[in-house]
N, C-alpha and C positions, 0 to 999 in steps of 0.2 A: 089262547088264541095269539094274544103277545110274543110267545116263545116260541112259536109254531112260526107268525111274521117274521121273525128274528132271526131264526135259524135259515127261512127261504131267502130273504136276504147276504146270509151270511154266504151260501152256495151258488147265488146267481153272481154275489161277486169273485166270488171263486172261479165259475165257470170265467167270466167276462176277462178277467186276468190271463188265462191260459190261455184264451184265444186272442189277446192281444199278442201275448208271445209267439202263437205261431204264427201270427200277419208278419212281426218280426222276424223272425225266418224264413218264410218264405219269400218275402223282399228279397232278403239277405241274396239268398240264393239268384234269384231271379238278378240280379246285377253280377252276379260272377265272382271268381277270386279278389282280392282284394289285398296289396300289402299292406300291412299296420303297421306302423309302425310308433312305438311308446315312447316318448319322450320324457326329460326329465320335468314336467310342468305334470304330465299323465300320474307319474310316480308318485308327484310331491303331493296329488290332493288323494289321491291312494291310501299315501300314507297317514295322510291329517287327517282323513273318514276316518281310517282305523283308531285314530289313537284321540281322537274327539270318542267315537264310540266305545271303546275300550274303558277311556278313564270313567266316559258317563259312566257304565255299568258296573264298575270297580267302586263309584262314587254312590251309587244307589244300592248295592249291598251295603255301604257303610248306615246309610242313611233309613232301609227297612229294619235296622233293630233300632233305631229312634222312634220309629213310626208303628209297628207290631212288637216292641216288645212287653209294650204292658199285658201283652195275650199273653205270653209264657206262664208256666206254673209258679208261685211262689216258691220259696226254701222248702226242703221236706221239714214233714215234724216227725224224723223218727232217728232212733238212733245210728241206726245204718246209711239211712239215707243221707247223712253227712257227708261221709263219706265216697258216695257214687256223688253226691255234687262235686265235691274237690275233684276225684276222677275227670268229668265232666266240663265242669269248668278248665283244666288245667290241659286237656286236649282241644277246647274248643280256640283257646288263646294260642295253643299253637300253629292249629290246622288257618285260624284267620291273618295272623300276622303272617306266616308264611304264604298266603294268597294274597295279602296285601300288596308284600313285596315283589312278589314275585310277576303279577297281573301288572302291576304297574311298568315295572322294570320291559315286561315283554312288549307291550305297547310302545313304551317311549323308544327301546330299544329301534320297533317295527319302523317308527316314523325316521330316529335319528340315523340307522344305516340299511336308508330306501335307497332303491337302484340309483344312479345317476352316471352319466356318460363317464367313460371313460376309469372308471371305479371296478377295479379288480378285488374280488373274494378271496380270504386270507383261506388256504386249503391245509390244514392239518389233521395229522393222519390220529396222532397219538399223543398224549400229555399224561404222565404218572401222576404229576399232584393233582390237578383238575381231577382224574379218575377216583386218586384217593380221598378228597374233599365230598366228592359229592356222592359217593358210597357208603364212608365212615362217617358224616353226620349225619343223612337220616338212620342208618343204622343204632348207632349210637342213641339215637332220641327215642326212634321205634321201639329198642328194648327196652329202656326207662321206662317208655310206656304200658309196655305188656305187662312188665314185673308189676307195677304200679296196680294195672285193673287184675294182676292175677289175685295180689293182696288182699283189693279190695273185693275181690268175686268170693274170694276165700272167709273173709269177714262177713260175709253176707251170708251166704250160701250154709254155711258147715259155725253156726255158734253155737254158744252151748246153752239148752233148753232146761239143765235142770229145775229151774224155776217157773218155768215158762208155763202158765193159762193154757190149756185144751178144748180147743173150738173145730168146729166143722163149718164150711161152705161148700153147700150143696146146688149144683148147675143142674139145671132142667131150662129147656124152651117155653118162656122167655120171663123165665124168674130165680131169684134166690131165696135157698133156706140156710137158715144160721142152726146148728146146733151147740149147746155147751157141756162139757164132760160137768158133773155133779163134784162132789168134794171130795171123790175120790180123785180129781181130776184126771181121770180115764176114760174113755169114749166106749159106749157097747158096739160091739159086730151089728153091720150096714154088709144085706144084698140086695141086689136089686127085683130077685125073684120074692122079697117080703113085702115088695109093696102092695099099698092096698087099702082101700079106706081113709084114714086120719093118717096111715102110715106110709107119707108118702115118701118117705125117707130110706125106706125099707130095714129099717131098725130091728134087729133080732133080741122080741122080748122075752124068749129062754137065758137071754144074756143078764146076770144080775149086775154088771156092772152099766145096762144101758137105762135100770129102774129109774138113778137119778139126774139120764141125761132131761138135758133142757131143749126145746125145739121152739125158737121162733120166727118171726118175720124183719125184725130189726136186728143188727149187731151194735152191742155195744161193749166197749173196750175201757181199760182202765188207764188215764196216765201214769208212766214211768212204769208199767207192767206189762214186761215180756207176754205176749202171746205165741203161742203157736198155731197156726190154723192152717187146719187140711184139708185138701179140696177134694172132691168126687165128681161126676156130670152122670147124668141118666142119660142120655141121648146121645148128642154131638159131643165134639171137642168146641169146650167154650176157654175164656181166658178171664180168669180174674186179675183188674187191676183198679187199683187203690192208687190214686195219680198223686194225693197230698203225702202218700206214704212213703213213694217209692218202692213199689210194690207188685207187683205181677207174676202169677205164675197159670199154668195151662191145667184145667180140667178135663181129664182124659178119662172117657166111658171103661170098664174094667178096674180102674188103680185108684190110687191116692196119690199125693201129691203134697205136699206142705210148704210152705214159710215163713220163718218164724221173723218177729219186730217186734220194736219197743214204741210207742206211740209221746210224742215228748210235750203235747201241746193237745189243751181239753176244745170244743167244741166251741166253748162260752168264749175263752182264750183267743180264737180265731176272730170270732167276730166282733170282739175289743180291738184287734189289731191294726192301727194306722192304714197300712197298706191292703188287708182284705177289703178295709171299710169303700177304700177306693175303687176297687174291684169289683167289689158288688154294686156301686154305686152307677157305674159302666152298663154292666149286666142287666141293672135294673132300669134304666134306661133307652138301652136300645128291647128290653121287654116289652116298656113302654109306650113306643111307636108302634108295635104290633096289638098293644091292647091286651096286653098280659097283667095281670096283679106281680108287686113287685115282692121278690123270695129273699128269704136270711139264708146264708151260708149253711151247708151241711159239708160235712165226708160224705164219699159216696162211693160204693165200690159197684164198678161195670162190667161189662164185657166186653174183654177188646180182640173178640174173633165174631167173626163175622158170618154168625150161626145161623139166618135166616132173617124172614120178612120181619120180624119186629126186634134184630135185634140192637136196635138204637135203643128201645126201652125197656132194655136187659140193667136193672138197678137198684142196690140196695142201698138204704140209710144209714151211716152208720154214725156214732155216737162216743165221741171219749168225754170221759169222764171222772169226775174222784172213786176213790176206794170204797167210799160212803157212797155215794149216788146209785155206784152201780152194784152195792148191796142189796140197796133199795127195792132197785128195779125187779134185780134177780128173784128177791124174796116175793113180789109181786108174780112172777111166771109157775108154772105147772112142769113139772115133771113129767117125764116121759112116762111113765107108770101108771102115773092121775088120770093121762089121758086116754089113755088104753084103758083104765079100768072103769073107767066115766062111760064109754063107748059098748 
C-alpha cells in the first residue's frame, strides 16, 4: 500500500508540474511578443548555475567510490584473474582521470568565457597540430589498450589445459549439477535425449568412460589446480559466473562450452582474511535488520542471464580446497555406475 501511495504521489506531482508549465505559456502568449533581451548579469549567473552544478557532480563522482566502494568485489583468487584486474584497473584510471579533466576544464571553461557585451568569438576554420594532438593521443592510448586486453583475452581464453582437472556444470531451470571426469580424467558422452530417472544429466552409460564419472550437488575445487570446466544447459541459455574467480561463460542448450582456472585461495583462507572479515561483517548486519541469521562466506557460482521467475536463486556452492580435503570428499561420492546400478 506504501509503494502504491508513493508512486500516486509521485505522478500527481508530475501531472501538477506540466500544468504549471502550461499556465506558463499560455500567459506567455496571452501578453504578446516580447523583446529579451540577455544581459551580461543573465549570462554571468548562467554561467555560475552551470559550473556550481557541473563541479557538484564532477565532485560527487569522486566522492561515490568513497561511499559505495566497499560494495565492489574483492581481488580475484585465480590465476588469470590477475590479470583482467591489471586490465581493468589500468583502463579504469584512464577513462577517470581523463573525465576528471576534462568535466572540469569544460565547466570552468563554460563560466570563464560566458557571453558578455561586446566580446567577439575567435572563428577558426582549421589548425594541423590541434588536429594532430587530439587524434594521435587517443589513438595512440586506444591501441595500447587493445593490444593490452588482446593479451590478456588471449591468456585467459586459449591456456594450456594439459594438466587441467575435468569437471562439468550442468544448467537447467533453476539449478546446478556438477559432474567430475573419474581418474581417467575424461568425462562420458551427455544427450539430452538419455535423460531420465537418477539420470538427469542425460549421461550415456554404454559409455565406459562415464562408469567412473562423479555427479553431484556441490563443487569443489582444489587450490593451485587448474581445472577445466564445461558447461551444457537443458533448456535456456543460462550464464555461469563465478564473480570471486573472474569467471563467466554462457550455457547454450545443444553445445558445450568451457573455461579453464586456477583457483589461488582455499575457502578457510577467505574467511581468515582481514578484509572479507569486514565484508561479511557489513552483510551480516544489514541481514540483521531484516531478521536474518548471520552467514560465513562461501564461493558461489550463479547465473547471470536472466532465465526466468526464479532465476535469482539460480546457485551453486562451491568449495576450494587442499589436495587432501578434496580427496577426501571425493572418496566419500558415488560413481556414476554405483548409481545406475543401485537404481
Amino acid at each position: 500500500m506504501t509503494t502504491f501511495l508513493n508512486f500516486l504521489i509521485i505522478v500527481l506531482t508530475i501531472i501538477g508540474i506540466v500544468q504549471i508549465v502550461r499556465i506558463i505559456e499560455i500567459a506567455a502568449k496571452l501578453k504578446g511578443p516580447q523583446d529579451k533581451i540577455t544581459t551580461d548579469q543573465d549570462n554571468r549567473y548562467n554561467a555560475l548555475a552551470m559550473l556550481i552544478v557541473g563541479l557538484g557532480f564532477t565532485a560527487f563522482v569522486a566522492y561515490s567510490f568513497k561511499l559505495w566502494g566497499h560494495l565492489v568485489l574483492p581481488d580475484p583468487v585465480s590465476v588469470h584473474g590477475e590479470g583482467i584486474k591489471m586490465l581493468w584497473d589500468t583502463t579504469m584510471i584512464l577513462i577517470l582521470v581523463t573525465f576528471f579533466i576534462t568535466q572540469t576544464l569544460l565547466f570552468v571553461f563554460a563560466y570563464k568565457y560566458r557571453g558578455r557585451e561586446g566580446n567577439t568569438a575567435l572563428f577558426q576554420t582549421h589548425n594541423n597540430k590541434l588536429e594532430l594532438l587530439w587524434t594521435s593521443v587517443p589513438a595512440f592510448v586506444l591501441t595500447g589498450l587493445i593490444l593490452f586486453g588482446l593479451s590478456t583475452w588471449n591468456k585467459t581464453m586459449v591456456p594450456d589445459t594439459t594438466n587441467a582437472k575435468v569437471m562439468e556444470v550442468y544448467a537447467q531451470q533453476f539449478n546446478w549439477t556438477a559432474r567430475y571426469a573419474g581418474d581417467d580424467n575424461q568425462l562420458g558422452k551427455a544427450h539430452y535425449t538419455l535423460i531420465g530417472g537418477i539420470n538427469t544429466l542425460g549421461v550415456d552409460e554404454r559409455d565406459t568412460l562415464s562408469h567412473d564419472d562423479v555427479v553431484v550437488r556441490e563443487i569443489h575445487l582444489v587450490k593451485d589446480q587448474q581445472v577445466l570446466m564445461k558447461f551444457r544447459s537443458q533448456d535456456v541459455i543460462h550464464s555461469a559466473y563465478l564473480p570471486h574467480f573472474n569467471v563467466q561463460m554462457n550455457c547454450v542448450p545443444g553445445m558445450s562450452t568451457q573455461f579453464a582456472f586456477t583457483p589461488t585461495k582455499t575457502t578457510k583462507e577467505m574467511r581468515e582474511d582481514p578484509e572479507m572479515i569486514e565484508r561479511m561483517k557489513f552483510i551480516n548486519e544489514a541481514r540483521a535488520k531484516k531478521g536474518e541469521e548471520a552467514v560465513e562466506f562461501d564461493y558461489v557460482l550463479l547465473c547471470n542471464k536472466i532465465c526466468g521467475s526464479a532465476h535469482y536463486n539460480m546457485q551453486i556452492k562451491v568449495i576450494v580446497e587442499t589436495q587432501e580435503e578434496f580427496d577426501v570428499w571425493m572418496a566419500e561420492q558415488d560413481t556414476f555406475k554405483t548409481l545406475v546400478s543401485a537404481q
